[in-house]
N, C-alpha and C positions, 0 to 999 in steps of 0.2 A: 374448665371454667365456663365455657357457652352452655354447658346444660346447665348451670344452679340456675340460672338466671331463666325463668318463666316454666323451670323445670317442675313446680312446686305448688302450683297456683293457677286458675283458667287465666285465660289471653283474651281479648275480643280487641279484634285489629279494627277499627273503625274510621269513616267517612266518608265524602258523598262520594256519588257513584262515578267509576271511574278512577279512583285514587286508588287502585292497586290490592282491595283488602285481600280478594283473594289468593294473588300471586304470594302476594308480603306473606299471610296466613301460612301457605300453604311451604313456603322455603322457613317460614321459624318454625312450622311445626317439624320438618323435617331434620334442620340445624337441632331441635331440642330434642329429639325422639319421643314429642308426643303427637298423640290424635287430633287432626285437624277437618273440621267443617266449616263447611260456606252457608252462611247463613242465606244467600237465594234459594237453598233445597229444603227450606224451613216454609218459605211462604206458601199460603195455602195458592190454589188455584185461582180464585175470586182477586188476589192481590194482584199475581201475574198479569192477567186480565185486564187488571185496572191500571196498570204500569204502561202494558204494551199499549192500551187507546192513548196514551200522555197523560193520563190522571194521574197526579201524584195521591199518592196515600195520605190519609189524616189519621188520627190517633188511634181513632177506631178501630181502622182496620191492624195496625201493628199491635193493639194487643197480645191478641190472640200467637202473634208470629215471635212476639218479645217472649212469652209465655214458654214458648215452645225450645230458643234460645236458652231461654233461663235455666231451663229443666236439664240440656243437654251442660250445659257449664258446673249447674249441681253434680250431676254423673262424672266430673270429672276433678276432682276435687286437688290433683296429686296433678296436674296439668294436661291441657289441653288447648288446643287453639282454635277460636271462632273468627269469622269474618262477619262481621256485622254492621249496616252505619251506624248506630246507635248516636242519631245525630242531634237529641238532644236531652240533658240532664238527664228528668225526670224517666228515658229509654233505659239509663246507664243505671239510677237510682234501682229500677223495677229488675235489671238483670243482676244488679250486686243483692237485691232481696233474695235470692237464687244461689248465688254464690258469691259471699260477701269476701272474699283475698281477691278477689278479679281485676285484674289489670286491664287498661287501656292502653295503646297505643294507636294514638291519632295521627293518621298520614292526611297532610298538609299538604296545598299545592296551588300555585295559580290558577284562574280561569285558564286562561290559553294553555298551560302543561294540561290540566285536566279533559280539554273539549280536545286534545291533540290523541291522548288517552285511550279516550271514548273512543275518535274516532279510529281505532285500531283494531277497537273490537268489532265485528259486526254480526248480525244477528242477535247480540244479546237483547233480552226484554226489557232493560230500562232504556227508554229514546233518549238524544241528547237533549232533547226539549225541557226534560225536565229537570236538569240542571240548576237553572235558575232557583226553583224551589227547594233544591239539596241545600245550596249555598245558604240561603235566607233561613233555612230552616237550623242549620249547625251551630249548637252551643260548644264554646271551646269548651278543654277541662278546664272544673274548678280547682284553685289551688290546693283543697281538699281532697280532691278527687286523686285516688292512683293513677297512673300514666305518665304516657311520655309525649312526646310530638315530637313528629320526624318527617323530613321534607320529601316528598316525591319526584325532584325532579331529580334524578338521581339512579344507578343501578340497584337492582335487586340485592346482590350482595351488600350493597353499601348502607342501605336502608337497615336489611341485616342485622349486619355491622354496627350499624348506628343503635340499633336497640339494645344488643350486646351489649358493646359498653357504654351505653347507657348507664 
């Protein structure tokens, strides 16, 4: 039963930074037996760069990186899992131009779960600073839009889980 479900279709796990994409990503890719990327290995150099000074990114620069995304969820047409924020609409619009059966699921979470998160990880190239601007920037799904949303404060499995049976 847990393989039909995103067995069939690209995945792009989304939201801001810190909310788990790639762990979540990287355990549904495995629970479904398909291919799983993290979309930070998608950004070019110039983006890293501008993350790690606290600059958040503007449209601009995720073009080219949504682009890149897009291309890798077309190649997988029969499923596959991405990590990606795809933090709003018109991000999500440009990657279902790519591959239009693509699913969302939006992992949710408080400030404090999220900045508790963050700070677990260290070394990563997004600073907590920029946080602020994940948040502002996130368009929830439209009720149009495929997806799900699923809370982070929660274990790995159960998030899962939560997608599962969804």
């Amino acid at each position: 039963m847990a393989a039909a479900r995103g067995a069939w279709h690209p995945l792009v796990v989304m939201g801001v930074s810190g909310s788990g994409k790639s762990t979540i990503g990287a355990a549904l890719s495995q629970r479904l037996g398909v291919p799983f990327a993290d979309g930070d290995d998608f950004h070019p150099e110039a983006n890293i760069a501008k993350m790690s000074r606290g600059e958040p990114l503007d449209d601009d620069d995720r073009w080219p990186w949504l682009e890149r995304i897009g291309d890798w969820l077309a190649e997988h047409p029969e499923g596959g899992v991405m990590s990606c924020s795809a933090l709003k609409r018109k991000y999500r619009d440009q990657l279902r131009g790519h591959a239009p059966a693509t699913e969302f699921v939006l992992l949710e979470g408080s400030r404090e779960v999220i900045e508790r998160r963050q700070a677990s990880r260290p070394g990563h190239f997004m600073p907590a600073s920029l946080l602020t601007s994940q948040f502002a920037t996130l368009e929830p799904l439209g009720p149009d839009e495929r997806g799900v949303v699923l809370d982070v404060d929660q274990s790995v499995e159960a998030i899962v889980d939560g997608y599962l049976g969804s």
